[in-house]
C-alpha positions, 0 to 999 in steps of 0.5 A, a space after each residue: 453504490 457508494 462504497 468505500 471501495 470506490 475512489 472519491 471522486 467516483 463516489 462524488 459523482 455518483 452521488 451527484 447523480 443521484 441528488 441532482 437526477 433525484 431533484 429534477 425527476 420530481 421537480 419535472 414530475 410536479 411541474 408536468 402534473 401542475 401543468 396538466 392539472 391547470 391546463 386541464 381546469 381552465 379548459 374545463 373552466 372555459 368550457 364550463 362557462 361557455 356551456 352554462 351561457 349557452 343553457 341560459 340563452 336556451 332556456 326559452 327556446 327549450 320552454 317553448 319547444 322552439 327547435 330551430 332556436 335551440 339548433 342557432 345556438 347550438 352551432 354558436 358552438 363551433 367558434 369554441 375550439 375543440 368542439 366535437 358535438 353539443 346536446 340539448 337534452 330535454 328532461 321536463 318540458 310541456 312539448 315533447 322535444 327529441 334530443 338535438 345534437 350538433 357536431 358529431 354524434 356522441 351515441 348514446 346520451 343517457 348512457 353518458 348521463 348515466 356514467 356522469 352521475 351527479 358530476 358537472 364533468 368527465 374527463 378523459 385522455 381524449 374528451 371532457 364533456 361537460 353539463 350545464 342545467 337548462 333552468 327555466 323559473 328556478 326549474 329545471 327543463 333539460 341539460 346541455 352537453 359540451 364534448 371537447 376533443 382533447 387529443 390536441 391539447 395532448 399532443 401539445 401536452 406531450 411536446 411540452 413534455 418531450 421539449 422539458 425532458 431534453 431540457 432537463 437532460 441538458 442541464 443535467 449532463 451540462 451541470 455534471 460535467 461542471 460539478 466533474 471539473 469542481 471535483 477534479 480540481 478538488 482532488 487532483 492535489 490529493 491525487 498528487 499527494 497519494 502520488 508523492 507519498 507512494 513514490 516516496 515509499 517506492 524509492 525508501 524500499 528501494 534505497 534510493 535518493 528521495 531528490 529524484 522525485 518528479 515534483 507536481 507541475 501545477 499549483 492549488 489555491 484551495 484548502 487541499 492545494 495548501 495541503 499539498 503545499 504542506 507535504 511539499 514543503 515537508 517532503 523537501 524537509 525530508 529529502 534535505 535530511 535524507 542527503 545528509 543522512 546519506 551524506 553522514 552515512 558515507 563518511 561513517 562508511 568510509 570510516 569503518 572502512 578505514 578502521 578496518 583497513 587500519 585494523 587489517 594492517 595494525 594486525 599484519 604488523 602485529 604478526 610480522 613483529 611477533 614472528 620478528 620477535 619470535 625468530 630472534 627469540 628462538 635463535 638468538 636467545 636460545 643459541 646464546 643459553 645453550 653456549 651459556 650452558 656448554 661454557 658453564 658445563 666446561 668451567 665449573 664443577 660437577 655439582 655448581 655445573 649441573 645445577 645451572 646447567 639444569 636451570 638453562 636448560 627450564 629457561 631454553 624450553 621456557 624461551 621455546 613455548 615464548 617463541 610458539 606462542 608469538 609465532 608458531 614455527 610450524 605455520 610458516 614451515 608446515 602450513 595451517 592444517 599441521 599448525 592447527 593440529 600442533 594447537 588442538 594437542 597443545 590445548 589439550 595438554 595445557 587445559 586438560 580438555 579432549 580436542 580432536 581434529 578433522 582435517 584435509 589430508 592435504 594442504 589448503 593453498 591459501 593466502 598466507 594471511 588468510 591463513 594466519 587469520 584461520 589459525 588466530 580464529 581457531 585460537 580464540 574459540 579454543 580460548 573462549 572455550 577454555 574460559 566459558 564453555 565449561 566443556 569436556 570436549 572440542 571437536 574441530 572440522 575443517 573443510 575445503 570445497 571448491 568454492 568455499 572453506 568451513 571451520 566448524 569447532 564444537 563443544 559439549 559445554 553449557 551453551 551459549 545463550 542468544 543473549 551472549 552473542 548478540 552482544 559478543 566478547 571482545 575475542 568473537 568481535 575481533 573474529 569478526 573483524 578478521 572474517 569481514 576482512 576475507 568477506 565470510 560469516 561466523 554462525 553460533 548455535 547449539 551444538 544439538 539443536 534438539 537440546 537446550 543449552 547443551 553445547 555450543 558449535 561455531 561454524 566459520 565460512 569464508 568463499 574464496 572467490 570473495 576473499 581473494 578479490 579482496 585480496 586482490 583490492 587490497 594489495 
């Protein structure tokens, strides 16, 4: 009954109930048997009385065998309430006397001695009778019988019960309804606070602003209102640390954005000087040492001349791969599927590791910066490659879809454990930072997921739909 699956004050109340209807029912049970028990005593008392005065003053009368006497006092009865039928039974008297009875007749009256016994009364539902002895010089001569009828007295009895029991349910009903206002300005602070807490975790999973939580109208003096007081005054602490929190997590996201931007720009100007730098390399450079070549083949002698004519031309190819190496020609001329397949025979051929393509057959239209991005990530996990993976050999895929665009590198190297690349090299950090540029993700794992720590495959993905809004945003 008073399960905890219940709420408080559902459980207050029903115990309530159950206390208090307890305490009543026998408080009303003992009083209605106390009364009944009393009213029955004096009336049996009073009756009793009247009956021994009565066999007193009929004693002589009975002696004598003076019937008419005997009758006078038996209709002195009728100024008793209640009486049905008064007895004077003779037992032991010189003159033979018949039984005399006044009132009602009570049939047959030795049956009714006989049930009596030795008792002085009998008490029913509906009749007491009581016995007195007719003593007459310390001897008994015969008994008298008084019958009370008791279905008045009843009937009161019953109204007097009827009149309790309304009272008791009036009391009852009116002193749950107070107790129900006792218990509710108990736990209404703690409803508010089940209401406040709920709302605040309603609004932490929802990531909103805790100041917009409807506050508690009404105020507690009480123990539980200083509670809630409390979790007021500490919601208001929490809500004054949320907004800077959130405050402080603005300016920090601003920042990031503004580093990235920086980052994002810092990397664009890198790439206009490098491709600067390696124009006026590959042209300026490489056209003065081939004149240089052609002046000294002119001037000097065969072997003078052969011999610096050889050097110009180590130092012409090696102002060549400088040139590549800042800025490959082949980007900007042939596109990235040409360029990244120029990098993957130059790694190859530098490292000695077998790389091997998988490209569009024809050329992805993309940004030009996004492209140079692709091209630097396929850069760098060549050289984390070259650097860590311990790997025989790179199999590169790059897929276009309509939507989206892939750049799987896989190797065949000793792995990669989580480990490594929740807390990644500077090379991965700047793959990332180039990705979050276009809005795309990189995933590392195993190159066989049956196999432990058996080579490694990088997976780039970049929507399109993404990276040009971006691109759109930035310019």
């Amino acid at each position: 009954m008073l399960s905890r699956r219940h709420d408080l004050q559902t459980r207050l109340m029903r115990a309530y109930t159950l206390l208090l209807g307890s305490l009543l029912l026998l408080i009303w049970v003992s009083g209605l048997l106390y009364f009944f028990e009393w009213e029955r005593a004096e009336m049996r008392q009073s009756t009793l009385s009247a009956a021994t005065m009565l066999a007193t003053q009929s004693s002589a009368a009975l002696m004598f065998g003076d019937q008419e006497v005997l009758r006078e006092n038996l209709a002195t009865t009728r100024n008793i309430e209640g009486i049905r039928w008064a007895v004077i039974v003779p037992t032991k008297v010189d003159v033979p006397l018949p039984v005399i009875i006044h009132g009602e007749n009570p049939g047959d009256i030795h049956d009714i001695l006989r049930r009596m016994g030795n008792r002085a009364d009998r008490v029913s539902l509906q009749e007491l009778v009581v016995r007195a002895p007719i003593v007459h010089r310390d001897e008994v001569r015969g008994e008298l019988l008084l019958s009370v009828d008791l279905r008045d007295e009843m009937a009161g009895f019953l109204r007097v019960v009827a009149s309790t029991l309304l009272l008791l349910a009036v009391g009852f009903l009116t002193g749950r309804w107070l107790f129900q206002r006792i218990v509710h300005s108990i736990v209404a602070p703690l409803d508010e606070l089940i209401r406040l807490t709920s709302d605040v975790a309603r609004q932490a999973r929802a990531d909103a602003a805790l100041e917009d939580l409807p506050r508690p109208a009404t105020e507690y003096a009480d123990e539980v209102g200083k509670l809630a007081d409390a979790f007021n005054q500490m919601l208001d602490s929490i809500i004054r640390h949320d907004m800077q929190m959130r405050d402080q997590a603005g300016r920090l996201v601003q920042l990031v954005e503004d580093l990235r931007s920086l980052s994002a720009r810092m990397r664009a100007i890198r790439e206009e000087e490098r491709t600067r730098i390696s124009h006026e390399i590959h042209d300026e450079l490489g056209q003065r040492l081939t004149s240089l070549k052609y002046d000294i083949a002119r001037i000097g002698g065969d072997d003078v001349g052969g011999q610096l004519s050889g050097q110009i031309d180590d130092l012409i190819r090696a102002v060549r791969i400088i040139s590549w190496e800042l800025r490959p020609s082949v980007l900007d001329s042939l596109g990235l599927v040409a360029a990244i397949e120029w990098q993957a025979q130059d790694f190859a051929r530098r490292i000695g590791i077998r790389c091997s393509v998988d490209l569009p057959e024809e050329e992805p239209v993309l940004p030009k910066e996004m492209a140079t991005d692709l091209f630097r990530i396929f850069q760098e996990l060549l050289t984390n490659v070259s650097r860590h993976a311990r790997a025989g050999r790179v199999d590169a895929i790059l897929e276009l879809t309509e939507s989206t665009l892939h750049l799987d590198v896989k190797d065949d190297g000793c792995g990669i454990r989580e480990l490594d690349h929740s807390r990644p090299s500077l090379g991965l950090l700047g793959v990332r930072e180039r990705l979050e540029r276009w809005g795309g993700r990189i995933d590392i794992g195993p190159a066989d997921p049956d196999a432990e720590n058996v080579g490694t495959r990088i997976r780039i993905e970049i929507p399109l739909g993404t990276a040009r809004t971006r691109l759109e945003a930035a310019q």
